[in-house]
C-alpha positions as CSV (number, residue, x, y, z in Angstrom):
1,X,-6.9,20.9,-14.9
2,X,-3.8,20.8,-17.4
3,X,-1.9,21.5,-14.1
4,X,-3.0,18.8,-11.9
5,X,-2.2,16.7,-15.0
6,X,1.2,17.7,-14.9
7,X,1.7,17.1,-11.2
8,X,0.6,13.8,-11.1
9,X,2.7,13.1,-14.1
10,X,5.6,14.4,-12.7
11,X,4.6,12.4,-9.2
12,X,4.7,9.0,-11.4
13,X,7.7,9.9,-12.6
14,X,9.1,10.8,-9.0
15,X,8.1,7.8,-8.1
16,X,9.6,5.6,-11.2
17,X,13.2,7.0,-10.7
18,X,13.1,6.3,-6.9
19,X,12.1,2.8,-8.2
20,X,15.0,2.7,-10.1
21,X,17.4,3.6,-7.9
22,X,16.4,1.3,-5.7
23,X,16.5,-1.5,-8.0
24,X,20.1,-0.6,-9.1
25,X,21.1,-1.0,-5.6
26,X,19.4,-4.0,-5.4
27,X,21.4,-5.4,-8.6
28,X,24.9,-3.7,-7.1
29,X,24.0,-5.6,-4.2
30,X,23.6,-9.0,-6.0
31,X,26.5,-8.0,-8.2
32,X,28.6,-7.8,-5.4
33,X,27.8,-10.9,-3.3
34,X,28.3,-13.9,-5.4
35,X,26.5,-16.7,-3.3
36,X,23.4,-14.2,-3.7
37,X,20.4,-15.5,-6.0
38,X,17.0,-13.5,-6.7
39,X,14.3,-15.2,-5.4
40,X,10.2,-14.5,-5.8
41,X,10.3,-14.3,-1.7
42,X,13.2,-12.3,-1.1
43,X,12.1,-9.0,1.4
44,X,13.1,-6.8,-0.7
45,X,10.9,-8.0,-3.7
46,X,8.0,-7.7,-0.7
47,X,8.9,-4.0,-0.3
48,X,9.1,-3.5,-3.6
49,X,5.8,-4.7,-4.3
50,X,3.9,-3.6,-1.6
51,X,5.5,0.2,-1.7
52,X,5.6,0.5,-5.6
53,X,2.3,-0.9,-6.6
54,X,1.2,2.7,-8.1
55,X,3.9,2.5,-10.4
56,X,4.8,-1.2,-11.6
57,X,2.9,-4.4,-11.5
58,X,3.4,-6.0,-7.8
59,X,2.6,-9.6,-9.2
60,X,6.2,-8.9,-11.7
61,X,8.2,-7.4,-9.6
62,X,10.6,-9.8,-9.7
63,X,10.2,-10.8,-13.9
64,X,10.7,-7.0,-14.0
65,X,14.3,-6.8,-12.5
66,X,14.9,-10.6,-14.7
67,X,14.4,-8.0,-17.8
68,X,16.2,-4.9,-16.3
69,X,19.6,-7.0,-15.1
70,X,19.1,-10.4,-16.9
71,X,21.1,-13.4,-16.1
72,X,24.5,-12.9,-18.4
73,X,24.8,-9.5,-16.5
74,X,24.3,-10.6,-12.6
75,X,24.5,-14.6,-12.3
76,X,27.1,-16.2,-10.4
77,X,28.9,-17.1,-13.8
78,X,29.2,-14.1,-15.1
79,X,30.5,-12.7,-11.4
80,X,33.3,-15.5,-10.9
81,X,34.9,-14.6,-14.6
82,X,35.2,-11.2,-13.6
Protein backbone atom coordinates (compact mmCIF):
# COMPACT_ATOMS: atom_id res chain seq x y z
CA UNK A 1 0.00 0.00 0.00
CA UNK A 2 2.97 2.39 1.14
CA UNK A 3 4.00 1.79 -2.57
CA UNK A 4 1.12 2.76 -4.45
CA UNK A 5 1.17 5.76 -2.16
CA UNK A 6 4.44 6.70 -3.40
CA UNK A 7 3.59 6.32 -7.04
CA UNK A 8 0.75 8.36 -7.10
CA UNK A 9 2.69 10.87 -5.18
CA UNK A 10 5.40 10.98 -7.41
CA UNK A 11 2.59 10.98 -10.51
CA UNK A 12 1.23 14.41 -8.93
CA UNK A 13 4.37 15.62 -8.81
CA UNK A 14 5.08 14.43 -12.54
CA UNK A 15 2.33 16.13 -13.41
CA UNK A 16 2.93 19.57 -11.26
CA UNK A 17 6.47 20.17 -12.94
CA UNK A 18 5.04 19.49 -16.48
CA UNK A 19 2.55 22.22 -15.36
CA UNK A 20 5.19 24.40 -14.64
CA UNK A 21 7.10 24.16 -17.46
CA UNK A 22 4.38 24.86 -19.40
CA UNK A 23 3.39 27.83 -17.65
CA UNK A 24 6.98 29.30 -17.85
CA UNK A 25 6.67 29.03 -21.50
CA UNK A 26 3.49 30.53 -21.41
CA UNK A 27 5.07 33.65 -19.33
CA UNK A 28 8.38 33.64 -21.80
CA UNK A 29 5.89 33.75 -24.36
CA UNK A 30 4.00 36.88 -22.94
CA UNK A 31 7.39 38.24 -21.89
CA UNK A 32 8.53 38.30 -25.21
CA UNK A 33 5.56 39.77 -27.20
CA UNK A 34 4.66 43.05 -25.79
CA UNK A 35 1.07 43.72 -27.44
CA UNK A 36 0.32 40.26 -25.62
CA UNK A 37 -2.26 40.51 -22.49
CA UNK A 38 -3.53 37.34 -20.42
CA UNK A 39 -6.96 36.85 -20.76
CA UNK A 40 -9.59 34.36 -18.84
CA UNK A 41 -10.43 33.00 -22.64
CA UNK A 42 -7.06 32.70 -24.04
CA UNK A 43 -6.65 28.76 -25.51
CA UNK A 44 -4.08 28.06 -23.67
CA UNK A 45 -5.73 28.84 -20.24
CA UNK A 46 -8.56 26.25 -21.98
CA UNK A 47 -5.77 23.56 -22.25
CA UNK A 48 -4.56 24.28 -19.13
CA UNK A 49 -7.66 23.74 -17.43
CA UNK A 50 -9.12 21.14 -19.17
CA UNK A 51 -5.64 18.88 -19.16
CA UNK A 52 -4.44 19.94 -15.63
CA UNK A 53 -7.60 19.67 -13.58
CA UNK A 54 -6.01 16.68 -11.37
CA UNK A 55 -3.44 18.92 -10.30
CA UNK A 56 -4.66 22.72 -9.99
CA UNK A 57 -8.02 24.20 -9.73
CA UNK A 58 -9.44 24.68 -13.56
CA UNK A 59 -11.80 27.56 -12.29
CA UNK A 60 -8.07 29.65 -11.25
CA UNK A 61 -6.14 28.76 -13.78
CA UNK A 62 -5.64 32.03 -14.86
CA UNK A 63 -5.55 33.83 -10.93
CA UNK A 64 -2.89 31.15 -10.58
CA UNK A 65 -0.38 32.35 -13.33
CA UNK A 66 -1.57 36.34 -11.90
CA UNK A 67 0.30 34.98 -8.61
CA UNK A 68 3.12 32.89 -10.26
CA UNK A 69 4.20 36.02 -12.90
CA UNK A 70 2.33 39.07 -11.38
CA UNK A 71 1.84 42.23 -13.23
CA UNK A 72 5.42 44.30 -12.29
CA UNK A 73 7.14 41.08 -13.74
CA UNK A 74 5.23 40.54 -17.34
CA UNK A 75 2.96 43.80 -18.10
CA UNK A 76 3.55 45.83 -21.06
CA UNK A 77 5.24 48.52 -18.64
CA UNK A 78 7.50 46.59 -17.21
CA UNK A 79 8.52 45.05 -20.99
CA UNK A 80 8.87 48.58 -22.76
CA UNK A 81 11.52 49.81 -19.80
CA UNK A 82 13.56 46.95 -20.45
Amino acid sequence: MLIKYHDLEAYYLQRRLELLHLLDQFANEAFENEDYEMDDNDPKIEILRKEYSDVIDPENVCLTLKKIYPDHLFGIESKRSK
